[in-house]
N, CA, C and O atoms as a CHARMM CRD file, in Angstrom:
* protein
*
  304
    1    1 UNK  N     -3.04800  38.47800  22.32200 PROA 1      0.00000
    2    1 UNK  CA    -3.64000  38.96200  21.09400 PROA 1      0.00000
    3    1 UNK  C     -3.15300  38.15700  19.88900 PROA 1      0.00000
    4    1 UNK  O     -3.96000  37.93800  18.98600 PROA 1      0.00000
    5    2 UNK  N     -2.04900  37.75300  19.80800 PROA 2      0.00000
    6    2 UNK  CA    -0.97600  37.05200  18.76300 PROA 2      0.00000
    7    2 UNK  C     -1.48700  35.23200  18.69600 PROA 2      0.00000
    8    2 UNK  O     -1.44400  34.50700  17.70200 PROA 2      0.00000
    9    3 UNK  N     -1.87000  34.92800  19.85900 PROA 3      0.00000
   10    3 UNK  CA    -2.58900  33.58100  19.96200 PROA 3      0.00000
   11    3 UNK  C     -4.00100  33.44500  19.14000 PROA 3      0.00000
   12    3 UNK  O     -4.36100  32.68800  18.23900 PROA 3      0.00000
   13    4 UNK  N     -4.76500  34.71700  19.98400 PROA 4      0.00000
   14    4 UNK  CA    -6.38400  34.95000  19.30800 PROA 4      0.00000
   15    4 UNK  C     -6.04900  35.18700  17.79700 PROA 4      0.00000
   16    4 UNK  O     -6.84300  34.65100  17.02300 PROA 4      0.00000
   17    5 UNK  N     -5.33200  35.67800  17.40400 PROA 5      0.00000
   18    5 UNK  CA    -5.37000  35.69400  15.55600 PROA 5      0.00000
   19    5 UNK  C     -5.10800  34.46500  15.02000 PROA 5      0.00000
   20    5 UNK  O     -5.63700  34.01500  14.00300 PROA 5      0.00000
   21    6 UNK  N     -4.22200  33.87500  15.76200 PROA 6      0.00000
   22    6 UNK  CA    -3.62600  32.95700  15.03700 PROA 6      0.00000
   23    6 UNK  C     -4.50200  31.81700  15.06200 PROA 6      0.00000
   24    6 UNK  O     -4.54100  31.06100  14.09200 PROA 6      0.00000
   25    7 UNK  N     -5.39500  31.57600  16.35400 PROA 7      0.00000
   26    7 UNK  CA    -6.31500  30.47800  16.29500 PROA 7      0.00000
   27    7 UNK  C     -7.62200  31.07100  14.96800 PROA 7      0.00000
   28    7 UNK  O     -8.28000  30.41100  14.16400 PROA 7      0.00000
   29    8 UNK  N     -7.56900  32.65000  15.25200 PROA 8      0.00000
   30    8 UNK  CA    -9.31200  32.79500  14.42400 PROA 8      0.00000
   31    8 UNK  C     -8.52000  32.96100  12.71800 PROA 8      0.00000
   32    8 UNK  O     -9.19300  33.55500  11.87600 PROA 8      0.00000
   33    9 UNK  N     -7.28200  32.48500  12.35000 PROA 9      0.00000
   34    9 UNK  CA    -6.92700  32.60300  11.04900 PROA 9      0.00000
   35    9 UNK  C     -6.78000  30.28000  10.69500 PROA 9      0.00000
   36    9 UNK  O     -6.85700  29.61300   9.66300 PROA 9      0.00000
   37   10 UNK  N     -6.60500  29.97600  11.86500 PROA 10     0.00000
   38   10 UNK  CA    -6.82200  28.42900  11.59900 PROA 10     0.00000
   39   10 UNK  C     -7.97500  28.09700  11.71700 PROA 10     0.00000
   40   10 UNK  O     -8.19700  26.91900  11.44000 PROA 10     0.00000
   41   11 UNK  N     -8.92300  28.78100  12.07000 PROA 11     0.00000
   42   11 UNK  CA   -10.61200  28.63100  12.40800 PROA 11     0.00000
   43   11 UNK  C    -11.16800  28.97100  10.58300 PROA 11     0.00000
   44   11 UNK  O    -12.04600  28.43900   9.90400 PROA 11     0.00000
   45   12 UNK  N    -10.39300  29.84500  10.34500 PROA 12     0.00000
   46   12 UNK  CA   -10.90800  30.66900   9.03000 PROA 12     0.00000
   47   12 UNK  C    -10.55600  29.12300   7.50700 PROA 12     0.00000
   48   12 UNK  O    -11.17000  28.49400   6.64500 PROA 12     0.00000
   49   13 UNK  N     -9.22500  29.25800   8.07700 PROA 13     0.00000
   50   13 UNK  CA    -8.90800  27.96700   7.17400 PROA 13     0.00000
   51   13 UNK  C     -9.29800  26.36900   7.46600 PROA 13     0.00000
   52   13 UNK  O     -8.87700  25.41500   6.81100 PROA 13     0.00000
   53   14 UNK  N    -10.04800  26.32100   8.41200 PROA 14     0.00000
   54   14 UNK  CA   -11.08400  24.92300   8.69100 PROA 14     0.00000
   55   14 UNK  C    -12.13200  25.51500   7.80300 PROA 14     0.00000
   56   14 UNK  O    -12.20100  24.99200   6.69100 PROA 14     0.00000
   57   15 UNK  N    -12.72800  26.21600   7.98300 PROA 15     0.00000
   58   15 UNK  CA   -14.37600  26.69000   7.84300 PROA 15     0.00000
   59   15 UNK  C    -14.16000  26.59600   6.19800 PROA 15     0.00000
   60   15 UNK  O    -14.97900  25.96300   5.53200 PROA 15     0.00000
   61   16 UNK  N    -12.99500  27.26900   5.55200 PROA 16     0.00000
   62   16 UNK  CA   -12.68700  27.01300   3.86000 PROA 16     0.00000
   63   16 UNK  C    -12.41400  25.90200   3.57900 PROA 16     0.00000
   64   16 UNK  O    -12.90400  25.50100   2.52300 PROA 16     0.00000
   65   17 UNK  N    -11.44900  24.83600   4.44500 PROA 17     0.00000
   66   17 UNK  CA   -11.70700  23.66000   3.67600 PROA 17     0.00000
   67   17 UNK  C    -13.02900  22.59500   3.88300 PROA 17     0.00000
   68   17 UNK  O    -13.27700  21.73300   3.04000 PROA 17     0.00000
   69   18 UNK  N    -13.82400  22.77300   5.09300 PROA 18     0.00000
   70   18 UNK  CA   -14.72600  22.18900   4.90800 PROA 18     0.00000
   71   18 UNK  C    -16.15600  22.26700   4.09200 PROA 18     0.00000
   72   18 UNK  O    -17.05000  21.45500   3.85700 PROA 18     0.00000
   73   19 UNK  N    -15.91500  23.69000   3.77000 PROA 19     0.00000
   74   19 UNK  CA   -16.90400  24.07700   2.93000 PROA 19     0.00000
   75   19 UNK  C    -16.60400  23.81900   1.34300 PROA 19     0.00000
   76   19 UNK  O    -17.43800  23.93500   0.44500 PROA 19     0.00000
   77   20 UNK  N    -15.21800  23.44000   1.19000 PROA 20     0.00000
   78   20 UNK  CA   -14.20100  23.06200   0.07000 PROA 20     0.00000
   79   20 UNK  C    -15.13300  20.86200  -0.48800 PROA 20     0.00000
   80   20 UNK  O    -15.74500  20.27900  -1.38300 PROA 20     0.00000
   81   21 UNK  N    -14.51300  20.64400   0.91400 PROA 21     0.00000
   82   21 UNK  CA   -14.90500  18.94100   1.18100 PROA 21     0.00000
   83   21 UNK  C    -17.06700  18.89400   0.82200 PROA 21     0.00000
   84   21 UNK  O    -17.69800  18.16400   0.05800 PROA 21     0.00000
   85   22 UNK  N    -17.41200  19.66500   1.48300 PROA 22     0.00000
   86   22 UNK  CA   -18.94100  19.68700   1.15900 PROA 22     0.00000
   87   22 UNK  C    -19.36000  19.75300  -0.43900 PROA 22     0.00000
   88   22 UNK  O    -20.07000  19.07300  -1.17900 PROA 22     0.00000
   89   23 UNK  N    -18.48700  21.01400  -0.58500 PROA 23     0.00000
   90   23 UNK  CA   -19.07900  21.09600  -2.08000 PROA 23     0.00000
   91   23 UNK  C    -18.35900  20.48100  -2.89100 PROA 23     0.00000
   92   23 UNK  O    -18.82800  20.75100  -3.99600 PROA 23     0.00000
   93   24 UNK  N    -17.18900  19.57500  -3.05400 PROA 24     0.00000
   94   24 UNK  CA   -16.75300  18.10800  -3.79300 PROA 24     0.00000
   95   24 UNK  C    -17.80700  16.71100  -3.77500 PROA 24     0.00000
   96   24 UNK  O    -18.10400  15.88000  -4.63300 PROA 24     0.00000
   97   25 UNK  N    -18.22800  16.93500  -2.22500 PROA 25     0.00000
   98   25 UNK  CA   -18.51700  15.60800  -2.29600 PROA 25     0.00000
   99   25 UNK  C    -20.29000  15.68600  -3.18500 PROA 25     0.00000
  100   25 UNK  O    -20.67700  14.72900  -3.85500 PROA 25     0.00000
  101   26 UNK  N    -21.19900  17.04700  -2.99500 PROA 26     0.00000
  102   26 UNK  CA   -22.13300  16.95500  -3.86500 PROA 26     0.00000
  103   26 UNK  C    -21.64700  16.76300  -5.10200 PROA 26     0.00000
  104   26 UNK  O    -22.06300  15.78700  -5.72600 PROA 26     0.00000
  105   27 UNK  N    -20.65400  17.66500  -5.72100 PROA 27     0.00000
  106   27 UNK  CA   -20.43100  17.34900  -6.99800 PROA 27     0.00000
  107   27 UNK  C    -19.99600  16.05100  -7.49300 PROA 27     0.00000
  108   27 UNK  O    -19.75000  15.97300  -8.69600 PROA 27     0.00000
  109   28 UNK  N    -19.85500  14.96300  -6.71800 PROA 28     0.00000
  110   28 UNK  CA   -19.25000  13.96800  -7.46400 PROA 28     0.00000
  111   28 UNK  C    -19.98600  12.66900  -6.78400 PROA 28     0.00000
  112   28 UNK  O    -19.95500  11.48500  -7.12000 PROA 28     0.00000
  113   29 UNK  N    -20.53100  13.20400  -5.90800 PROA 29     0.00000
  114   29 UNK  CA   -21.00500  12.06500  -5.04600 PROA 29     0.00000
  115   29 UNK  C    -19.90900  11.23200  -3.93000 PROA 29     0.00000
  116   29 UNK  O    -20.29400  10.32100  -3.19700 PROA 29     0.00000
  117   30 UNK  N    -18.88900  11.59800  -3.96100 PROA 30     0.00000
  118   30 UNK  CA   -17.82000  11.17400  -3.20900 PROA 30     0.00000
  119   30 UNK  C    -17.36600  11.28000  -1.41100 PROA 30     0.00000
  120   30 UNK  O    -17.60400  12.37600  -0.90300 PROA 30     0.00000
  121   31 UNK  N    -16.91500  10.50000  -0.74400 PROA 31     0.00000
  122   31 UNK  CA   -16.65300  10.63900   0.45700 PROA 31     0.00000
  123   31 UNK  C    -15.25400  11.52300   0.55600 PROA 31     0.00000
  124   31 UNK  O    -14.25200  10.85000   0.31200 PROA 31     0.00000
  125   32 UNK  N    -15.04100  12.76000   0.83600 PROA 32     0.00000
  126   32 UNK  CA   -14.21300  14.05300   1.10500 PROA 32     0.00000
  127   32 UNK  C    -13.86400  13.69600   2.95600 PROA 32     0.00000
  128   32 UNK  O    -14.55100  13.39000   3.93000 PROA 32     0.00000
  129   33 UNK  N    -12.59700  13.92000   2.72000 PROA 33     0.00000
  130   33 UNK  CA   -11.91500  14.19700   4.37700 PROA 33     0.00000
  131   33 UNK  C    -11.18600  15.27400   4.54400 PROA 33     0.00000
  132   33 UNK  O    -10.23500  15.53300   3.80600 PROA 33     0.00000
  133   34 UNK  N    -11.63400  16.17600   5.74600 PROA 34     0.00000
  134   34 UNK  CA   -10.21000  17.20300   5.21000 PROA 34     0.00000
  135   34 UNK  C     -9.16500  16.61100   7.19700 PROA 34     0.00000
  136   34 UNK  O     -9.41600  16.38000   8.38000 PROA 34     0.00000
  137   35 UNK  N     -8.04600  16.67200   6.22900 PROA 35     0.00000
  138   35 UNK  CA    -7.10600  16.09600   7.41000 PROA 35     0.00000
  139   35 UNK  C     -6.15200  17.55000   7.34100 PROA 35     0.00000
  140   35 UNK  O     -6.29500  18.54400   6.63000 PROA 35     0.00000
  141   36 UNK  N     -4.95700  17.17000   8.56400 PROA 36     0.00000
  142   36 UNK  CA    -3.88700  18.38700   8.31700 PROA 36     0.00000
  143   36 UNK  C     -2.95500  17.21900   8.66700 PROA 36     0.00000
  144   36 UNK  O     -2.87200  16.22900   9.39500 PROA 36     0.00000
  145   37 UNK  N     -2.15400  18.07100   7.50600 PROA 37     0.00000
  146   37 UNK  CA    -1.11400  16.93900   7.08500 PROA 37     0.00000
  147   37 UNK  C     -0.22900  18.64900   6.58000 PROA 37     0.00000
  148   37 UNK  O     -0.71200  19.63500   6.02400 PROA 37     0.00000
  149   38 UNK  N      1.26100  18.36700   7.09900 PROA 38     0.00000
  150   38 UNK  CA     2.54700  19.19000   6.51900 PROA 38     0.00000
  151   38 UNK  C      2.11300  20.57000   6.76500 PROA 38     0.00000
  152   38 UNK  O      2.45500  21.53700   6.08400 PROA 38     0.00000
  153   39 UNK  N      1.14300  20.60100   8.03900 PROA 39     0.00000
  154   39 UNK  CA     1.02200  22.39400   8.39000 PROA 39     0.00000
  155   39 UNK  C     -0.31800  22.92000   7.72100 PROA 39     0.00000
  156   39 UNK  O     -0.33700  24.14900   7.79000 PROA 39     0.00000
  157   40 UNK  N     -1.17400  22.52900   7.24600 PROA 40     0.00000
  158   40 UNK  CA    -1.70700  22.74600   6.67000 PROA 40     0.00000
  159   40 UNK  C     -3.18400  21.81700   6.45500 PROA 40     0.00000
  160   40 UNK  O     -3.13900  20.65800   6.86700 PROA 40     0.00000
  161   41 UNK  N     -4.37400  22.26300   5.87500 PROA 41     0.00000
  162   41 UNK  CA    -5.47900  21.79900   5.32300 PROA 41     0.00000
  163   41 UNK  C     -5.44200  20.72200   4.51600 PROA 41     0.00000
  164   41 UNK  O     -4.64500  20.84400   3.58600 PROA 41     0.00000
  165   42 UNK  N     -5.94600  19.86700   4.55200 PROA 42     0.00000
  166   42 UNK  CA    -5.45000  19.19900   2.62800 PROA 42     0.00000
  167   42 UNK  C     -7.07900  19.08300   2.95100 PROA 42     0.00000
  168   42 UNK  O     -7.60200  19.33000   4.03700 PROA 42     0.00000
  169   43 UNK  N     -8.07300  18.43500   1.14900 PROA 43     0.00000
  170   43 UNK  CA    -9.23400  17.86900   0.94300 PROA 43     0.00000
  171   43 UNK  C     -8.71800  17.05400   0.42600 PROA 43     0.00000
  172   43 UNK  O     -8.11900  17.25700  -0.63000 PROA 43     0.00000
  173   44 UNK  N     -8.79100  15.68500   1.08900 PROA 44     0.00000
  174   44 UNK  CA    -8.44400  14.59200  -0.20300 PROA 44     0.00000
  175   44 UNK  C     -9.92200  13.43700  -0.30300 PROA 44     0.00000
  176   44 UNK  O    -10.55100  13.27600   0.74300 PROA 44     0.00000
  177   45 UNK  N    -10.37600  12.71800  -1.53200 PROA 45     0.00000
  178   45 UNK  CA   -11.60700  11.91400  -0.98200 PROA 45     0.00000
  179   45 UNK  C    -10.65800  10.67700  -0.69500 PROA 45     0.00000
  180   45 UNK  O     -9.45000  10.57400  -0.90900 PROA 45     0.00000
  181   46 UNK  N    -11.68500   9.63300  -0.06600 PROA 46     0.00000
  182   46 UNK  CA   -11.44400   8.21700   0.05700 PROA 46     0.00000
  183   46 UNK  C    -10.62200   7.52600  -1.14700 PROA 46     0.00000
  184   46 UNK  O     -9.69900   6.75000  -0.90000 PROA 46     0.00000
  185   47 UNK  N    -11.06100   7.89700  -2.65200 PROA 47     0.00000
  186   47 UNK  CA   -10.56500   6.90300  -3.29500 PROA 47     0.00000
  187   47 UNK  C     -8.78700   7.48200  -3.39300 PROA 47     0.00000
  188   47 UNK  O     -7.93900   6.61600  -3.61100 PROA 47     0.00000
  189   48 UNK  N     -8.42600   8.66600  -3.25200 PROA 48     0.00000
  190   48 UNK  CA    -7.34100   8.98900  -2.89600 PROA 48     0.00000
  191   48 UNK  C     -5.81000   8.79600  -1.93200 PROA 48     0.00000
  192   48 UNK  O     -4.60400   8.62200  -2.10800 PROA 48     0.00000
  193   49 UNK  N     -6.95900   8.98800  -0.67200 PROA 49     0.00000
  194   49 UNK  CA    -6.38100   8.23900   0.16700 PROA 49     0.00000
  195   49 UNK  C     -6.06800   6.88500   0.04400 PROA 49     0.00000
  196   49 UNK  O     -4.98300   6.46000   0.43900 PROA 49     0.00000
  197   50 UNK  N     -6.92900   6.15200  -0.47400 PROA 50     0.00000
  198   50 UNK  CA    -6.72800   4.64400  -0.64800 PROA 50     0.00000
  199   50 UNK  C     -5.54300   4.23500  -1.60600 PROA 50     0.00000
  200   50 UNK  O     -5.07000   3.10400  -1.49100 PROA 50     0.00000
  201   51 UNK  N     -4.91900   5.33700  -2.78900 PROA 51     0.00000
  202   51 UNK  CA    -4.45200   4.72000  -3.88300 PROA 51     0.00000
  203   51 UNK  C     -2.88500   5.67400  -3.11200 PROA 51     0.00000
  204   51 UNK  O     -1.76900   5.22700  -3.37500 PROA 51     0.00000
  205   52 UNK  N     -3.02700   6.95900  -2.19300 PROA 52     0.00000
  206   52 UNK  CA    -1.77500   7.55200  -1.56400 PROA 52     0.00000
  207   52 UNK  C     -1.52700   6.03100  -0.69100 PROA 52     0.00000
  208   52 UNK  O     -0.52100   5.54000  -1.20400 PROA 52     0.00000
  209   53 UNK  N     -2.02300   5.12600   0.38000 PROA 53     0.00000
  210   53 UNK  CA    -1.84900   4.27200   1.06400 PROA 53     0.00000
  211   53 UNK  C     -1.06500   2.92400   0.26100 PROA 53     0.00000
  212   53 UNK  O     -0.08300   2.32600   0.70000 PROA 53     0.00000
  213   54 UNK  N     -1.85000   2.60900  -1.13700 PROA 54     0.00000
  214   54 UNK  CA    -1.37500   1.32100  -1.79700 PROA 54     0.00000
  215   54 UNK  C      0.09500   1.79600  -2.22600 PROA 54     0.00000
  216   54 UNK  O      0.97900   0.95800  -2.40400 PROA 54     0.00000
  217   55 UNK  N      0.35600   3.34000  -2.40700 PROA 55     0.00000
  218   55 UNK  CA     1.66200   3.89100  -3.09300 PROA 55     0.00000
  219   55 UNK  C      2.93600   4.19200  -1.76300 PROA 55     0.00000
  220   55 UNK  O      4.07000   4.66600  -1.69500 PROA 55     0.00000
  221   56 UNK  N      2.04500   3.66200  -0.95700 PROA 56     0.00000
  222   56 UNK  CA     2.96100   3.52900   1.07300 PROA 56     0.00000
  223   56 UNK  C      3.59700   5.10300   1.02000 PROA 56     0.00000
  224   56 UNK  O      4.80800   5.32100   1.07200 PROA 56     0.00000
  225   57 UNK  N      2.58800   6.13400   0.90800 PROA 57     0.00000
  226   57 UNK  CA     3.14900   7.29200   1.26200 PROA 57     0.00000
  227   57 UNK  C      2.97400   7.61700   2.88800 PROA 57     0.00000
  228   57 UNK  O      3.47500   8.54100   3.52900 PROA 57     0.00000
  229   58 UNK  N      1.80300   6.19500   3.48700 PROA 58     0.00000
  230   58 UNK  CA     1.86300   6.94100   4.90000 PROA 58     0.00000
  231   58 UNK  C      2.38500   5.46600   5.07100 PROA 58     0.00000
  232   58 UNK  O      2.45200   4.51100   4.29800 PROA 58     0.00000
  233   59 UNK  N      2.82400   5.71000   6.75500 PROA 59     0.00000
  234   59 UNK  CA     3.70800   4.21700   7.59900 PROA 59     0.00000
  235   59 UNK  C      3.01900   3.04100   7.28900 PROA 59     0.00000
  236   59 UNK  O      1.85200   2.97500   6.90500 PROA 59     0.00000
  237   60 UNK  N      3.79300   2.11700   7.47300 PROA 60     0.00000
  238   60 UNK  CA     3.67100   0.52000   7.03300 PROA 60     0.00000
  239   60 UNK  C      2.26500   0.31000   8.24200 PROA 60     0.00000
  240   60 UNK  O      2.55600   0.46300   9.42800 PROA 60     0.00000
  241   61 UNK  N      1.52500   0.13700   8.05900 PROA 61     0.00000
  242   61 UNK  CA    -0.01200  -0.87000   8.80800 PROA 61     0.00000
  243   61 UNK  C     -0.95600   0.18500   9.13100 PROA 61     0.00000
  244   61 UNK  O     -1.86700  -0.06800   9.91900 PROA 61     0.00000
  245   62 UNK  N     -0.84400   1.34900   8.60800 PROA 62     0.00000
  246   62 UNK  CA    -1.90100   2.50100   8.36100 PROA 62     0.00000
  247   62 UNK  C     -2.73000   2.15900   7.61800 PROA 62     0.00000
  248   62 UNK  O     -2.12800   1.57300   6.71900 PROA 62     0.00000
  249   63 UNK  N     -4.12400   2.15000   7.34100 PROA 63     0.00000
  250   63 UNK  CA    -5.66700   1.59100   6.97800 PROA 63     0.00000
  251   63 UNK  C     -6.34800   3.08100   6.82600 PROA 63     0.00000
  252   63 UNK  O     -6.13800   4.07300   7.52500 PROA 63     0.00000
  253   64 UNK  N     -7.27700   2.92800   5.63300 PROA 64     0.00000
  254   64 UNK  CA    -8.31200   4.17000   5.96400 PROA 64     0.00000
  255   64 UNK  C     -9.39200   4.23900   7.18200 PROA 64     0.00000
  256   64 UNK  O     -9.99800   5.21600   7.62300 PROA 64     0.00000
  257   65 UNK  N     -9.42000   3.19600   7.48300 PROA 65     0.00000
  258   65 UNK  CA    -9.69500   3.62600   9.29700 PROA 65     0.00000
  259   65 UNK  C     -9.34700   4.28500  10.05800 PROA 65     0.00000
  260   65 UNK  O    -10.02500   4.97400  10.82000 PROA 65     0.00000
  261   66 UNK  N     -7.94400   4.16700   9.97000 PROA 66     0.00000
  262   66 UNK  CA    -7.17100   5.10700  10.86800 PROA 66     0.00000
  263   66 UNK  C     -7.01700   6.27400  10.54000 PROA 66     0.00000
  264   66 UNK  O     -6.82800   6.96600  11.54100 PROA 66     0.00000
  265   67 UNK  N     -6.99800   7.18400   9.05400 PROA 67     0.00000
  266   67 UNK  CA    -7.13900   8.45300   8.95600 PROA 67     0.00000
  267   67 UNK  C     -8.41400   8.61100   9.05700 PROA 67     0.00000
  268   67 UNK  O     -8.92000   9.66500   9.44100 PROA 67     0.00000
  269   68 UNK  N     -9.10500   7.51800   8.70400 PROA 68     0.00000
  270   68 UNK  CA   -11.25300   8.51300   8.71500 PROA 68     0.00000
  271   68 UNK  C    -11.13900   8.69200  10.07000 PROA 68     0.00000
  272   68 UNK  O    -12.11300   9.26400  10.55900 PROA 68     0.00000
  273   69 UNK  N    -10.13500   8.34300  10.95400 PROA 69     0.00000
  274   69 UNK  CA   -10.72400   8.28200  12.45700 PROA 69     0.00000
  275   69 UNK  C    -10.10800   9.62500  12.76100 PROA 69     0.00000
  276   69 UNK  O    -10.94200  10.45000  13.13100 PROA 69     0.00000
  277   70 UNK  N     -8.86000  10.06000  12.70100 PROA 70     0.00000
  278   70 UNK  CA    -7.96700  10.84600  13.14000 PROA 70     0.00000
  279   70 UNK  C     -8.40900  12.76400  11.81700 PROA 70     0.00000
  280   70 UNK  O     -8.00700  13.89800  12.07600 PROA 70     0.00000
  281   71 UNK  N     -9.10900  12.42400  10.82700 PROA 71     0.00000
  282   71 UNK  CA    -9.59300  13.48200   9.86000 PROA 71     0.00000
  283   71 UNK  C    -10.53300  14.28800  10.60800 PROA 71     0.00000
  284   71 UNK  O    -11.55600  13.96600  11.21100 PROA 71     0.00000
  285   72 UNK  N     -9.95800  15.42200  10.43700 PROA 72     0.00000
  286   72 UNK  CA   -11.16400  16.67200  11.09800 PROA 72     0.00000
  287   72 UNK  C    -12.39200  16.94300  11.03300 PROA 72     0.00000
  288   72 UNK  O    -13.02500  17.72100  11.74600 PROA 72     0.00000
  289   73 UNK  N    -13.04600  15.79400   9.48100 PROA 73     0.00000
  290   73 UNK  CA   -13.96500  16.39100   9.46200 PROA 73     0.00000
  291   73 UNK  C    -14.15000  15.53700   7.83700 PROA 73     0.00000
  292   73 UNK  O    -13.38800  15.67300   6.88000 PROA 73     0.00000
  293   74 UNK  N    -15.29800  14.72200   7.89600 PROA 74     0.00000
  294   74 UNK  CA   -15.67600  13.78400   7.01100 PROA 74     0.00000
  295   74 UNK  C    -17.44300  14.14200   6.54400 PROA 74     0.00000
  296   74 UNK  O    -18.47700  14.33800   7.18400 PROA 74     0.00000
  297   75 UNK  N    -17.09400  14.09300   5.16600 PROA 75     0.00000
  298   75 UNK  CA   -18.64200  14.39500   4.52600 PROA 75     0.00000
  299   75 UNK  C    -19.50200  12.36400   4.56100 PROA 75     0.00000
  300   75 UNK  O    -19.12300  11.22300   4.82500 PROA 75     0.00000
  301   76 UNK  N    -20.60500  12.98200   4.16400 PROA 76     0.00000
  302   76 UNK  CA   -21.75300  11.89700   4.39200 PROA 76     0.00000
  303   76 UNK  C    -21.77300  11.06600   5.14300 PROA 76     0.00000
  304   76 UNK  O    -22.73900  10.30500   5.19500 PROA 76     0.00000
């Protein structure tokens, strides 16, 4: 019973951030990823990721390839 909640309360918090990533990327026209990163949901867009990568917050030879690939769930 303790499993089934816990998956339909991480099901609950996919379904909010992707509906989070959808309605960014109409508003701005932007490419939205939602990844899990530190336990959690994040929405970050592309140009984000790109300027977290130039600031080497993720490992040395990481590319936005490699998170668009490994992200749960990418608009347009």
């Amino acid at each position: 019973m303790i499993k089934y909640l816990k998956k339909l309360i991480f099901a609950w918090h996919y379904r909010q951030a992707v509906k989070k990533a959808v309605k960014l990327s109409k508003l701005y026209g932007m490419k939205y990823m939602v990844i899990y990163l530190n336990g959690g949901f994040k929405v970050v867009s592309k140009k984000r990721i790109r300027e977290l990568i130039a600031s080497h917050r993720f490992k040395k030879g990481v590319t936005i390839r490699d998170i668009e690939k490994k992200a749960l769930f990418t608009t347009h």
